[in-house]
Chimera marker file (.cmm) of the C-alpha trace (Angstrom):
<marker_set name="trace">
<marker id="1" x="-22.211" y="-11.821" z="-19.581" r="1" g="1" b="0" radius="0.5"/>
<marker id="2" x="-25.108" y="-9.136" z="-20.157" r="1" g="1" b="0" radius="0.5"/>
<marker id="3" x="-26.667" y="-6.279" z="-17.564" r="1" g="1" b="0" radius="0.5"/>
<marker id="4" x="-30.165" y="-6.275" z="-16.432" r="1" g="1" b="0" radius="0.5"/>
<marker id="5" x="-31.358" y="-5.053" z="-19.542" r="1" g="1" b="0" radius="0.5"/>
<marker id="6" x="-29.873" y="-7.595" z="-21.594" r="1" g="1" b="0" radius="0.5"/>
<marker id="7" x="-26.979" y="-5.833" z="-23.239" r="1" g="1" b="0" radius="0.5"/>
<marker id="8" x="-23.763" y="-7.452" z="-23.295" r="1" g="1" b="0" radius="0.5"/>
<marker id="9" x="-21.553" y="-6.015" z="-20.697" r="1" g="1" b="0" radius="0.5"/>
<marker id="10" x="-17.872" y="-4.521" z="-22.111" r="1" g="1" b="0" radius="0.5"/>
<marker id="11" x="-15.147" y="-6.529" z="-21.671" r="1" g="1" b="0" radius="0.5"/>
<marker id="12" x="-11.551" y="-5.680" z="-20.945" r="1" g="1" b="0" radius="0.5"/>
<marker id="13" x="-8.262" y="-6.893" z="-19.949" r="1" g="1" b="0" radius="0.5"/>
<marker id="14" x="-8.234" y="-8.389" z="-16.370" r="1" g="1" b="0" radius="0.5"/>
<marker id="15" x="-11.309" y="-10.567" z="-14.552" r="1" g="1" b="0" radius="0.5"/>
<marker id="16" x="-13.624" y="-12.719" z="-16.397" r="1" g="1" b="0" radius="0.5"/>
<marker id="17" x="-16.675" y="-11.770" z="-14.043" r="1" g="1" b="0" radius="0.5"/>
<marker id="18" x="-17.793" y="-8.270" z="-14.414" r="1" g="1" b="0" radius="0.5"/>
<marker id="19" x="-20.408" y="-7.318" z="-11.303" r="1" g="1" b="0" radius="0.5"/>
<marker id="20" x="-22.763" y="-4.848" z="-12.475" r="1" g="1" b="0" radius="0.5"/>
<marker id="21" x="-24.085" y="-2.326" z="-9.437" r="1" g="1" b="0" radius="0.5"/>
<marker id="22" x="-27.227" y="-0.124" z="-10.733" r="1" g="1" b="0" radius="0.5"/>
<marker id="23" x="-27.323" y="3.416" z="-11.008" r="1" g="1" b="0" radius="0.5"/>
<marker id="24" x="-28.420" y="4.818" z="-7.532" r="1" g="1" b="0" radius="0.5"/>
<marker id="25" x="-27.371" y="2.131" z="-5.927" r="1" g="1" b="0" radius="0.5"/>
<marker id="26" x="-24.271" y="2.857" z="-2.995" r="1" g="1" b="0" radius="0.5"/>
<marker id="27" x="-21.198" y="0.803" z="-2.673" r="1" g="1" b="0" radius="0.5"/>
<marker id="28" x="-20.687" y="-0.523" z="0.615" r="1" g="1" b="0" radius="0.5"/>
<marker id="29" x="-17.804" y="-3.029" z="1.866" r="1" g="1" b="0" radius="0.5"/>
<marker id="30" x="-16.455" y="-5.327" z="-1.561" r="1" g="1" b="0" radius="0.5"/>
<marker id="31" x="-14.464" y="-8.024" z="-0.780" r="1" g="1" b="0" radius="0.5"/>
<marker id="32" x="-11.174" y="-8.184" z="-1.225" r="1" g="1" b="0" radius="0.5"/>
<marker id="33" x="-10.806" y="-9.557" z="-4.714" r="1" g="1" b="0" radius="0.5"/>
<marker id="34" x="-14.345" y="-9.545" z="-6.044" r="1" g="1" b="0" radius="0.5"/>
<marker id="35" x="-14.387" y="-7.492" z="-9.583" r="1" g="1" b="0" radius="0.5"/>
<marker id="36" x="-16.576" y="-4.800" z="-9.863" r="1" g="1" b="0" radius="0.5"/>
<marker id="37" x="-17.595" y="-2.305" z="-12.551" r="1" g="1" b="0" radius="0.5"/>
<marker id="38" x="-19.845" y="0.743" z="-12.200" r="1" g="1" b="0" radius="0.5"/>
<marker id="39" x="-22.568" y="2.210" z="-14.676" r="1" g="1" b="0" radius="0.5"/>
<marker id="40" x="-22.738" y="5.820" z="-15.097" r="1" g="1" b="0" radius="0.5"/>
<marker id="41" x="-25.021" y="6.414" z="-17.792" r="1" g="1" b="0" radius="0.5"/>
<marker id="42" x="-23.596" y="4.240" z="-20.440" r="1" g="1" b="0" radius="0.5"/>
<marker id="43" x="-20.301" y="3.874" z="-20.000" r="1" g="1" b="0" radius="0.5"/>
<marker id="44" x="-18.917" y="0.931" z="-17.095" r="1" g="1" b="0" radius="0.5"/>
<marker id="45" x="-16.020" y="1.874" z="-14.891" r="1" g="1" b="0" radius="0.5"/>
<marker id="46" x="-14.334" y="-1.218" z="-13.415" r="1" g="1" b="0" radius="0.5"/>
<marker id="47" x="-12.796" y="-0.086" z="-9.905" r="1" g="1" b="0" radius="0.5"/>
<marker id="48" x="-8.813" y="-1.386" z="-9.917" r="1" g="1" b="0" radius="0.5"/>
<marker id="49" x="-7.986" y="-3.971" z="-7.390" r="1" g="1" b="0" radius="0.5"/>
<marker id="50" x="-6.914" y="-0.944" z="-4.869" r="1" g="1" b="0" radius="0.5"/>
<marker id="51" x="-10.297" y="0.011" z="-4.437" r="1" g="1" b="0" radius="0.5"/>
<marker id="52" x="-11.828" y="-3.239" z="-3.912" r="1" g="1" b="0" radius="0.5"/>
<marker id="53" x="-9.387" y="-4.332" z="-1.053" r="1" g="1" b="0" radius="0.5"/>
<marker id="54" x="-8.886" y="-3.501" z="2.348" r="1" g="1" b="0" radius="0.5"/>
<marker id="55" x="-6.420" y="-0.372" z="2.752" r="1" g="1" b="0" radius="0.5"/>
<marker id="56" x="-4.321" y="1.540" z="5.363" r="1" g="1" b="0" radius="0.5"/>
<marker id="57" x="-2.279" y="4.018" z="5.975" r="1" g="1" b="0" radius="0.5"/>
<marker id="58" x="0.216" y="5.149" z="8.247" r="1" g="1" b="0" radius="0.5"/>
<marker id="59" x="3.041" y="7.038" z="9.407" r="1" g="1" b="0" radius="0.5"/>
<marker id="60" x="6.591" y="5.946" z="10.042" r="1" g="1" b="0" radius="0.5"/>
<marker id="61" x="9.363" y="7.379" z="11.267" r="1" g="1" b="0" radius="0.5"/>
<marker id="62" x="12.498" y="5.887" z="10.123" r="1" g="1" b="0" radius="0.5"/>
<marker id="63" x="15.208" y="7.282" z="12.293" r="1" g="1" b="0" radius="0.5"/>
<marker id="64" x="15.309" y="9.722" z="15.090" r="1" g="1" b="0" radius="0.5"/>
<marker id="65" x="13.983" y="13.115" z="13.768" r="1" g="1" b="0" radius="0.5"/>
<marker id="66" x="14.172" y="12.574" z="10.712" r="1" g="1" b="0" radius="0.5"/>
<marker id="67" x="10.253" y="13.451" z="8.858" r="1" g="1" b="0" radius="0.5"/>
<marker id="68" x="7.179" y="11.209" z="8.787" r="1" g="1" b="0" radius="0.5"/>
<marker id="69" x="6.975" y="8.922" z="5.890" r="1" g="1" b="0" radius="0.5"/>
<marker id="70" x="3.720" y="7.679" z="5.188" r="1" g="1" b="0" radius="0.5"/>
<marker id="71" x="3.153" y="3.720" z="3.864" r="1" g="1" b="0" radius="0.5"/>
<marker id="72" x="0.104" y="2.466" z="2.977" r="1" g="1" b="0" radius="0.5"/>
<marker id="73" x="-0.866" y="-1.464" z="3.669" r="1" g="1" b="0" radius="0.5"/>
<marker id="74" x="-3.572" y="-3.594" z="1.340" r="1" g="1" b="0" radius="0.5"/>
<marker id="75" x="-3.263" y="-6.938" z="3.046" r="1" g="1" b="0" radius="0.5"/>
<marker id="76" x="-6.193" y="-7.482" z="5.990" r="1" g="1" b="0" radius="0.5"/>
<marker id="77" x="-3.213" y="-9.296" z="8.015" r="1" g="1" b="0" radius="0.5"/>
<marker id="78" x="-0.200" y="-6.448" z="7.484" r="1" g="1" b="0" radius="0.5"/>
<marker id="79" x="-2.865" y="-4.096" z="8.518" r="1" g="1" b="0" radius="0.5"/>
<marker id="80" x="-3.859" y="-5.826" z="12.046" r="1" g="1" b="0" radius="0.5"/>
<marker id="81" x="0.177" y="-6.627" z="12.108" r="1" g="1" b="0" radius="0.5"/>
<marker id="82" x="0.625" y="-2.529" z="12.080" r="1" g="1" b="0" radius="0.5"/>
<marker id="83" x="-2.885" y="-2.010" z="14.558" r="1" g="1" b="0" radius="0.5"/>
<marker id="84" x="-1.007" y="-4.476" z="16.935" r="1" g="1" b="0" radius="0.5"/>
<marker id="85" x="2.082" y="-2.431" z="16.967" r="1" g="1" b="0" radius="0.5"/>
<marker id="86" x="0.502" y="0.418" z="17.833" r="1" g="1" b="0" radius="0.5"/>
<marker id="87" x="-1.499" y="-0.638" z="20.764" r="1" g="1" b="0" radius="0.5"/>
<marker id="88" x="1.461" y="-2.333" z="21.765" r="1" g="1" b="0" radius="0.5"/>
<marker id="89" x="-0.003" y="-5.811" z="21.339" r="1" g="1" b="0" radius="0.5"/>
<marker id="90" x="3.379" y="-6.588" z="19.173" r="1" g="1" b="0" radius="0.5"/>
<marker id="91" x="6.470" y="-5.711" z="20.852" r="1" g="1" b="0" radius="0.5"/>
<marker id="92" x="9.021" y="-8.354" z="19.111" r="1" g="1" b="0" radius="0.5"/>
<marker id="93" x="8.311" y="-7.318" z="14.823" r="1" g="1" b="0" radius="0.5"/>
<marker id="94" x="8.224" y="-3.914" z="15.241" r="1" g="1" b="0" radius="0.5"/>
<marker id="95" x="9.959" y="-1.872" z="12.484" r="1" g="1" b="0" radius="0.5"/>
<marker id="96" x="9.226" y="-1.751" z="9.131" r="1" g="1" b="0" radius="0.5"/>
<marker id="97" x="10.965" y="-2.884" z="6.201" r="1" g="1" b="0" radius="0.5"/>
<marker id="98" x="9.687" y="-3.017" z="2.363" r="1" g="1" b="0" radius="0.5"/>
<marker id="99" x="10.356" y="-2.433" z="-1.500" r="1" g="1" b="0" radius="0.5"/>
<marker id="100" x="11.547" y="1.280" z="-2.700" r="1" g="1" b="0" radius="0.5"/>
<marker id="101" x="9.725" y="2.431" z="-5.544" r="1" g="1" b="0" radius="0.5"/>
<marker id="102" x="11.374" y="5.220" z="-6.888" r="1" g="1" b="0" radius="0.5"/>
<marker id="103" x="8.247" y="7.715" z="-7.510" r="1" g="1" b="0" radius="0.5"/>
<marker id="104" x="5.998" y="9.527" z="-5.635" r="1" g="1" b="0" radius="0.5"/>
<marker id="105" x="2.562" y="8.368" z="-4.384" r="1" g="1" b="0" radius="0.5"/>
<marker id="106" x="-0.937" y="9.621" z="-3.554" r="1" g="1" b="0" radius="0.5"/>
<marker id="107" x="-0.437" y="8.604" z="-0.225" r="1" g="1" b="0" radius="0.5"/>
<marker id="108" x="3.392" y="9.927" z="0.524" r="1" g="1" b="0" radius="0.5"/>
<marker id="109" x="3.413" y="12.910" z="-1.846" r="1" g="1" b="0" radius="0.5"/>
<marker id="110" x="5.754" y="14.623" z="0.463" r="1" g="1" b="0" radius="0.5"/>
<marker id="111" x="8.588" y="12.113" z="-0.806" r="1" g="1" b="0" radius="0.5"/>
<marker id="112" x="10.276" y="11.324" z="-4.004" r="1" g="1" b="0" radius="0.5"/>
<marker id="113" x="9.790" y="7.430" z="-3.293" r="1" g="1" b="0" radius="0.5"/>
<marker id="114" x="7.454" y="4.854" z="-1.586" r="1" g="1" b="0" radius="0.5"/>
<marker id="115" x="7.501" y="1.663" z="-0.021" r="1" g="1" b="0" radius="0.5"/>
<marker id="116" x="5.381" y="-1.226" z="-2.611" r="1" g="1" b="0" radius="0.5"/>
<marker id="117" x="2.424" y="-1.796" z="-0.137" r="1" g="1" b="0" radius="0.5"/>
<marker id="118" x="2.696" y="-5.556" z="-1.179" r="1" g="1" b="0" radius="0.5"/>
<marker id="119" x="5.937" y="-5.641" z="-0.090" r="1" g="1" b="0" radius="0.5"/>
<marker id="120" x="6.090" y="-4.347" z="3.182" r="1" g="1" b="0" radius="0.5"/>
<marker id="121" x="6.632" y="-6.425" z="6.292" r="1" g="1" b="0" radius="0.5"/>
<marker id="122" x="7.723" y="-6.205" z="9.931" r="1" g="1" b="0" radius="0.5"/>
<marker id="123" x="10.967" y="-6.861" z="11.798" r="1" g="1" b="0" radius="0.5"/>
<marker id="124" x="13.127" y="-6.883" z="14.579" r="1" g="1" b="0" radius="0.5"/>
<marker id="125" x="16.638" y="-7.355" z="13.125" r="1" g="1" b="0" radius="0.5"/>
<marker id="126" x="17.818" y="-6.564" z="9.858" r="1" g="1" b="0" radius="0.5"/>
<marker id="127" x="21.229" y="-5.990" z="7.423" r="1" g="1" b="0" radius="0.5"/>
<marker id="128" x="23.094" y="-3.210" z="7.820" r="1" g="1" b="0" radius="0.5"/>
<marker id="129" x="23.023" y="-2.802" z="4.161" r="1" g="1" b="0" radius="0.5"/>
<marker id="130" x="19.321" y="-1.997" z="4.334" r="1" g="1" b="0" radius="0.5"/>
<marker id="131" x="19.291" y="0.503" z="7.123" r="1" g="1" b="0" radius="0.5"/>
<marker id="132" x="18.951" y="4.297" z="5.998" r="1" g="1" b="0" radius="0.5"/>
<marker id="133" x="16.732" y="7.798" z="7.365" r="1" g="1" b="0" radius="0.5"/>
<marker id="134" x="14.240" y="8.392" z="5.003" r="1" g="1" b="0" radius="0.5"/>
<marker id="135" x="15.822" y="11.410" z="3.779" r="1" g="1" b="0" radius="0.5"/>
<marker id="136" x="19.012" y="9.507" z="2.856" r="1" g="1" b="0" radius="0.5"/>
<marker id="137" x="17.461" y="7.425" z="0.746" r="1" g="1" b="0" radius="0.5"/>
<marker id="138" x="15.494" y="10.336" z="-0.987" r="1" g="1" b="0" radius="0.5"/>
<marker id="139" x="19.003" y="11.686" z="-1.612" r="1" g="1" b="0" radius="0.5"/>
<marker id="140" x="20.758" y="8.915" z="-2.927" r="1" g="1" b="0" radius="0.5"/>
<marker id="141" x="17.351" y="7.465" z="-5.055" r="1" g="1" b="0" radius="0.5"/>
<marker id="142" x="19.578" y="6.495" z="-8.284" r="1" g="1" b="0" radius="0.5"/>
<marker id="143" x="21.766" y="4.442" z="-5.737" r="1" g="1" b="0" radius="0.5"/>
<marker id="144" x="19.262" y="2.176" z="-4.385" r="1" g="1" b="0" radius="0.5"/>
<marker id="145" x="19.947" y="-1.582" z="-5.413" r="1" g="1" b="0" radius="0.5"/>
<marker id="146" x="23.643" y="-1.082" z="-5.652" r="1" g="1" b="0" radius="0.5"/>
<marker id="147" x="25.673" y="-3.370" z="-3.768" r="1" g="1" b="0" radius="0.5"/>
<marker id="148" x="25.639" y="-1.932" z="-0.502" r="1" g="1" b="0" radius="0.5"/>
<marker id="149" x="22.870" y="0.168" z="-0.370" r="1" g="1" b="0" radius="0.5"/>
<marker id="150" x="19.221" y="-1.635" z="-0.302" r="1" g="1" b="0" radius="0.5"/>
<marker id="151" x="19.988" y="-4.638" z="-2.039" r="1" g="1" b="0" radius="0.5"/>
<marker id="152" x="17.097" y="-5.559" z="-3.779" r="1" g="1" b="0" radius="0.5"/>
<marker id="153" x="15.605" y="-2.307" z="-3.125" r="1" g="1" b="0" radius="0.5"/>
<marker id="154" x="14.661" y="-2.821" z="0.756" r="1" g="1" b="0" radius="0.5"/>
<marker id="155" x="14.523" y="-0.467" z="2.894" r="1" g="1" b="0" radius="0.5"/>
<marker id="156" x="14.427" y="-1.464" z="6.993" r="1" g="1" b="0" radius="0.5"/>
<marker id="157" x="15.336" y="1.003" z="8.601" r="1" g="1" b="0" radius="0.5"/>
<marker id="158" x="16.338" y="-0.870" z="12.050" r="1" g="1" b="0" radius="0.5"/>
<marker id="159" x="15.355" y="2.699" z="14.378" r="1" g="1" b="0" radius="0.5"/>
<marker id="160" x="11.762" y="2.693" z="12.364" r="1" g="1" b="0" radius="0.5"/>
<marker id="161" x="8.946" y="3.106" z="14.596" r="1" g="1" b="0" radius="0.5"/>
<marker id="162" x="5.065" y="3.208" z="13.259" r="1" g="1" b="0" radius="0.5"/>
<marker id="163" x="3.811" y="6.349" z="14.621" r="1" g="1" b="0" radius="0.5"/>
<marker id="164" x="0.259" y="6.767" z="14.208" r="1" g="1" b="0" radius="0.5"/>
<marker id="165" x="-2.896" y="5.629" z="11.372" r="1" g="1" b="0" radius="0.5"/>
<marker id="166" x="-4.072" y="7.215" z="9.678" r="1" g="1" b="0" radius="0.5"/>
<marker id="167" x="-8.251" y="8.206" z="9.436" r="1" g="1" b="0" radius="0.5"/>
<marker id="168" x="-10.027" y="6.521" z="6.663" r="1" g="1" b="0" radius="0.5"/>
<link id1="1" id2="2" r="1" g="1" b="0" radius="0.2"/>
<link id1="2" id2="3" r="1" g="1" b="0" radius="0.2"/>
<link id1="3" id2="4" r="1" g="1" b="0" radius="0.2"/>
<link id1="4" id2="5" r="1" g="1" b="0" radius="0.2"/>
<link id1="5" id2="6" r="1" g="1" b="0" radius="0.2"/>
<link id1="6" id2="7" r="1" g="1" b="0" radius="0.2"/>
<link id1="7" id2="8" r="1" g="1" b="0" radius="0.2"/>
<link id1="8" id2="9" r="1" g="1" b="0" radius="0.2"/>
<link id1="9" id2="10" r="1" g="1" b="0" radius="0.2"/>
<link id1="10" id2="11" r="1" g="1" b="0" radius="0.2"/>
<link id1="11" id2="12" r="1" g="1" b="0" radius="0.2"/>
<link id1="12" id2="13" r="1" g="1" b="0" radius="0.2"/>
<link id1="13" id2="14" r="1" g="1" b="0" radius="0.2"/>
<link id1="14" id2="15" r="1" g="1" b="0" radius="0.2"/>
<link id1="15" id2="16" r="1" g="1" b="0" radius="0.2"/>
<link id1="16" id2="17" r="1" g="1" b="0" radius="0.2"/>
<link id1="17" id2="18" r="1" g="1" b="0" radius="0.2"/>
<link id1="18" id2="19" r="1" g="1" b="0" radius="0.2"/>
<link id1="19" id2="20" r="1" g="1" b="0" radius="0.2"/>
<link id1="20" id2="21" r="1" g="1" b="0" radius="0.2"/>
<link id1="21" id2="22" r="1" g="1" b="0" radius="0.2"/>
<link id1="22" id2="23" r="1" g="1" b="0" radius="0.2"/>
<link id1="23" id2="24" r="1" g="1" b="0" radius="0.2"/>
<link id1="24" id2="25" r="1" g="1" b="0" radius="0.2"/>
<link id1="25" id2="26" r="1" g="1" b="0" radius="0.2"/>
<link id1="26" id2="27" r="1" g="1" b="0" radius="0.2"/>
<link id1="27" id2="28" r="1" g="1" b="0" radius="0.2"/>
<link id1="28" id2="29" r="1" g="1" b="0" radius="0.2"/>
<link id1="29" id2="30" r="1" g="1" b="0" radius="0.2"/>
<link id1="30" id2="31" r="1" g="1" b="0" radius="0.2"/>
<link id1="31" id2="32" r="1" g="1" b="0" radius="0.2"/>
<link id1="32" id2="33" r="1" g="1" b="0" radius="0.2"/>
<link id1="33" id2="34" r="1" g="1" b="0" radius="0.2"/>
<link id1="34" id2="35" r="1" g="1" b="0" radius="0.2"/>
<link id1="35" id2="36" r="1" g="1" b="0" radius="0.2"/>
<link id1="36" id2="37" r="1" g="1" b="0" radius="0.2"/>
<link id1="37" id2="38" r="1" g="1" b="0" radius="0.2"/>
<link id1="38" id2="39" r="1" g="1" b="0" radius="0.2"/>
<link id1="39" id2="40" r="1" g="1" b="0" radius="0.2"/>
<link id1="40" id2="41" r="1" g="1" b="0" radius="0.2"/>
<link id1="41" id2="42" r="1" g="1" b="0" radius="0.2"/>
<link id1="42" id2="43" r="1" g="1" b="0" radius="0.2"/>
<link id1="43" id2="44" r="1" g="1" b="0" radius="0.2"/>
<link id1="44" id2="45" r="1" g="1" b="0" radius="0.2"/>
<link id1="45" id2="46" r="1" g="1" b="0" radius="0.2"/>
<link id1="46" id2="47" r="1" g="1" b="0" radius="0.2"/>
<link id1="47" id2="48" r="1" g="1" b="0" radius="0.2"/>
<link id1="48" id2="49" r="1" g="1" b="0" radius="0.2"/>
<link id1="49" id2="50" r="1" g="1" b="0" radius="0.2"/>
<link id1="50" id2="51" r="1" g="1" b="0" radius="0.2"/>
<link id1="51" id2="52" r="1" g="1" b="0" radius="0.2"/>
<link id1="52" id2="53" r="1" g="1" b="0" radius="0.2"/>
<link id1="53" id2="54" r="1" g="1" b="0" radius="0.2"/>
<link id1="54" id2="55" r="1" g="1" b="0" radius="0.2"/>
<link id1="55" id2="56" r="1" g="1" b="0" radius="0.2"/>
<link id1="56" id2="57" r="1" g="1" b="0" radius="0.2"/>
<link id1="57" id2="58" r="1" g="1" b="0" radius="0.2"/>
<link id1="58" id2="59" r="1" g="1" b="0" radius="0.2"/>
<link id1="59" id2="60" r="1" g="1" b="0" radius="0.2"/>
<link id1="60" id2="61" r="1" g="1" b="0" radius="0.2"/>
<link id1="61" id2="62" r="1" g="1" b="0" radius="0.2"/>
<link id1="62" id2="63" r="1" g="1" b="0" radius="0.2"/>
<link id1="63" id2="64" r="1" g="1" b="0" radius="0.2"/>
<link id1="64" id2="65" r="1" g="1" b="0" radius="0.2"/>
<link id1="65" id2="66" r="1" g="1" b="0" radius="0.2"/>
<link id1="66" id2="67" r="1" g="1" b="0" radius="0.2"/>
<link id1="67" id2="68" r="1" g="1" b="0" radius="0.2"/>
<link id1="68" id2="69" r="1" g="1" b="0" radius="0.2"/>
<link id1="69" id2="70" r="1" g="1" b="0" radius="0.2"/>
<link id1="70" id2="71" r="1" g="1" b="0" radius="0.2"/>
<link id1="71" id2="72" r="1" g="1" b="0" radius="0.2"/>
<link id1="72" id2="73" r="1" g="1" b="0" radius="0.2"/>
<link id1="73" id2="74" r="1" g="1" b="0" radius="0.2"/>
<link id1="74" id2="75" r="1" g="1" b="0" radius="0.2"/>
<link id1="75" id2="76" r="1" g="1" b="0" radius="0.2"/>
<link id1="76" id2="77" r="1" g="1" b="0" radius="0.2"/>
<link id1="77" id2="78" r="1" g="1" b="0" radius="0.2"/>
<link id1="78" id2="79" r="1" g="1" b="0" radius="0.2"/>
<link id1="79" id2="80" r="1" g="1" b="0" radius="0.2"/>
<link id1="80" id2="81" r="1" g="1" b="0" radius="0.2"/>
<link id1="81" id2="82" r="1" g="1" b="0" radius="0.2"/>
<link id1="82" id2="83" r="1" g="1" b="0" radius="0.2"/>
<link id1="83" id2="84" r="1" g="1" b="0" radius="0.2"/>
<link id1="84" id2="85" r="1" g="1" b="0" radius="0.2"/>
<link id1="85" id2="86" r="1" g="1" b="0" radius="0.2"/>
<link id1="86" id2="87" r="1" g="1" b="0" radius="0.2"/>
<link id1="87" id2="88" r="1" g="1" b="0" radius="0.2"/>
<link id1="88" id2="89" r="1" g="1" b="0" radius="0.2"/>
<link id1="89" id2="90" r="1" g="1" b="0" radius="0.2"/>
<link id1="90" id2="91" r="1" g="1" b="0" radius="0.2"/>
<link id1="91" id2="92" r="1" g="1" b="0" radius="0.2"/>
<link id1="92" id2="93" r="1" g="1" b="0" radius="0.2"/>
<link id1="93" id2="94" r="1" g="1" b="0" radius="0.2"/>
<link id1="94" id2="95" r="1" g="1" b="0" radius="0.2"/>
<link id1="95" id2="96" r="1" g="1" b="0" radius="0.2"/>
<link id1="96" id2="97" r="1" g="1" b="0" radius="0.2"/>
<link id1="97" id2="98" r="1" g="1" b="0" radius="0.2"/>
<link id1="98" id2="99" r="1" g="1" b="0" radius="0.2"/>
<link id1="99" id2="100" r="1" g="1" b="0" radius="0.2"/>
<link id1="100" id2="101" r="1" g="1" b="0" radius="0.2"/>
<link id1="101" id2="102" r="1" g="1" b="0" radius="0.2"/>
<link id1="102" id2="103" r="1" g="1" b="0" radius="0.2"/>
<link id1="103" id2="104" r="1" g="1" b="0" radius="0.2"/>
<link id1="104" id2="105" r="1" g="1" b="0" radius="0.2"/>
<link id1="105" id2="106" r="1" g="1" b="0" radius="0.2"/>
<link id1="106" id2="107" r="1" g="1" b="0" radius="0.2"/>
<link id1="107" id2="108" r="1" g="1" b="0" radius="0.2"/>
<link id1="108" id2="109" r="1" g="1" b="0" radius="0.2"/>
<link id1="109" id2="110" r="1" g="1" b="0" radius="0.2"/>
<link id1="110" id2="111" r="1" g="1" b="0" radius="0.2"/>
<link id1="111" id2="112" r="1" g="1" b="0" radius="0.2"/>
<link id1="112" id2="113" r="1" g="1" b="0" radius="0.2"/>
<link id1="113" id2="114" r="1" g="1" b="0" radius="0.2"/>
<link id1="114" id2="115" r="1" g="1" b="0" radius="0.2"/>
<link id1="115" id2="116" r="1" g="1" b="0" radius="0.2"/>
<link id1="116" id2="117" r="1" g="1" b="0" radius="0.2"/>
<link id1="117" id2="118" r="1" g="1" b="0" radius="0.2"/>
<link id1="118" id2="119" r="1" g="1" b="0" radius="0.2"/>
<link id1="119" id2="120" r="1" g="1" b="0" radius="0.2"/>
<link id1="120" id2="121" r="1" g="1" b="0" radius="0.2"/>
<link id1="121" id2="122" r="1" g="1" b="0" radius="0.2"/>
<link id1="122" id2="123" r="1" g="1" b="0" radius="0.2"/>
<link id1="123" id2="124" r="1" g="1" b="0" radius="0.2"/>
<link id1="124" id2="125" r="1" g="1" b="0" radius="0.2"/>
<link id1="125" id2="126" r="1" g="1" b="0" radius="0.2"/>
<link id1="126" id2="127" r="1" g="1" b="0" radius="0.2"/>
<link id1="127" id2="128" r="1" g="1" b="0" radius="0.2"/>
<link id1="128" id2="129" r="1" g="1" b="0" radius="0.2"/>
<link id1="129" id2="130" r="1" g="1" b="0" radius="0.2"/>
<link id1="130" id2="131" r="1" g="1" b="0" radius="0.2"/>
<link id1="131" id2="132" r="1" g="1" b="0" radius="0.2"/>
<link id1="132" id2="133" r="1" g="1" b="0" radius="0.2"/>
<link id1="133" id2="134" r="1" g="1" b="0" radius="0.2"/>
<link id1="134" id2="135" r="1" g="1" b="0" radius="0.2"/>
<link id1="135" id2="136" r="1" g="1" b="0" radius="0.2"/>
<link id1="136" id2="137" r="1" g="1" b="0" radius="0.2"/>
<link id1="137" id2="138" r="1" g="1" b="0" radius="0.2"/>
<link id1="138" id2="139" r="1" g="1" b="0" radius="0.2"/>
<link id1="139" id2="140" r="1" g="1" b="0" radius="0.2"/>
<link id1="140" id2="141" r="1" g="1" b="0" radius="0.2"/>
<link id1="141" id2="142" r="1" g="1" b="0" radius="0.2"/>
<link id1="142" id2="143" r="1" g="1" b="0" radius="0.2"/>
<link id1="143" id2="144" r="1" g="1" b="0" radius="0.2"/>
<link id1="144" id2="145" r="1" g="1" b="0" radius="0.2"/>
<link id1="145" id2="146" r="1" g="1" b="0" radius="0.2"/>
<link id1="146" id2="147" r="1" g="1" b="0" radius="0.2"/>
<link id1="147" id2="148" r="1" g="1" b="0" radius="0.2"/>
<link id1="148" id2="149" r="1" g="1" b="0" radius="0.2"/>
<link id1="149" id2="150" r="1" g="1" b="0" radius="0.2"/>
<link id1="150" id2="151" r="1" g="1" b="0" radius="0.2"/>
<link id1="151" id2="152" r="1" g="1" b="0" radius="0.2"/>
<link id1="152" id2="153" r="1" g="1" b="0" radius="0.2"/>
<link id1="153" id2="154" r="1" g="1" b="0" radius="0.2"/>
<link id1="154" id2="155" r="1" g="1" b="0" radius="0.2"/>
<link id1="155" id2="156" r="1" g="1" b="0" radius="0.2"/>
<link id1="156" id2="157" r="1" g="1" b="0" radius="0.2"/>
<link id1="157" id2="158" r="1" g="1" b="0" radius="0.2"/>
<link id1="158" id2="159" r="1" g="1" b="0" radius="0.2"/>
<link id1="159" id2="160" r="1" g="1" b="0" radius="0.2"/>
<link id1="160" id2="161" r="1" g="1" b="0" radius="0.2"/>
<link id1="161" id2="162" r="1" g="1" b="0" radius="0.2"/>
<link id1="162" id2="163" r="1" g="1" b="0" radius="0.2"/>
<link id1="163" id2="164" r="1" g="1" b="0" radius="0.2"/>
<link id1="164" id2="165" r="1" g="1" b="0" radius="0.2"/>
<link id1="165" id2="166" r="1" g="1" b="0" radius="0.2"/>
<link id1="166" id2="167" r="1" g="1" b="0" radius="0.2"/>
<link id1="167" id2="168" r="1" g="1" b="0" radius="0.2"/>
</marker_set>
């Protein structure tokens, strides 16, 4: 594949396509999926999958009191799941559950873990096993996956409540 002016366009690991957007030219929606790469001069930047899809934060309080943790969502349909919840549109699926990643994130820097935004779905009854605060698991990080404590990494906390989005 070449650019407008004929010279062969860089190729890298990932998508075959490479969409080439002129200098000058503004961004505006990209569909979820669609690879794109950006000239700058003369060097391409391809934007990662997070920037091409649709995205979402928002808070979450997993137990009574206990500090906002913030998850982000990538998926079009988790993100009208959460909107629903917080209109009150949903009133049966509405806690949170989803993978621990033990690091922080852009989006949750205030904790030393996040929730996999691919991951994360919504609930009204869960294990026992998986139930924690927030700051629990934050404590007891190295123990998550043991037998007894978030198997398989999840984390639903069964009090969670979605408490606000965030602005784009």
């Amino acid at each position: 594949m070449s650019g407008s002016d004929g010279v062969p366009l860089p190729r890298r690991n990932g998508p075959e396509n490479v969409v080439p957007i002129r200098r000058g030219l503004r961004m505006g929606t990209v569909t979820a999926g669609v690879p794109v790469a950006v000239i700058a001069g003369s060097h391409w930047f391809e934007l990662s999958e997070e920037h091409t899809m649709a995205t979402a934060r928002f808070g979450l309080e997993a137990a009574p009191n206990d500090d906002e943790f913030v998850f982000r969502l990538d998926d079009e349909e988790r993100i009208r799941q959460a909107r629903d919840i917080l209109a009150g549109i949903e009133t049966s699926k509405v806690h949170v559950q989803g993978r621990v990643v033990a690091e922080k994130s852009d989006h949750n820097p205030d904790w030393n873990f996040h929730l996999d935004p691919g991951s994360i779905t919504f609930f009204d009854e869960a294990d026992e096993d998986c139930d924690a605060s927030a700051h629990y698991v934050a404590m007891q990080l190295d123990r998550v996956g043991e037998e007894g404590f978030l198997p398989d990494n999840i984390w639903a906390p069964t009090r969670s409540k979605i408490t606000r989005e965030f602005d784009v």
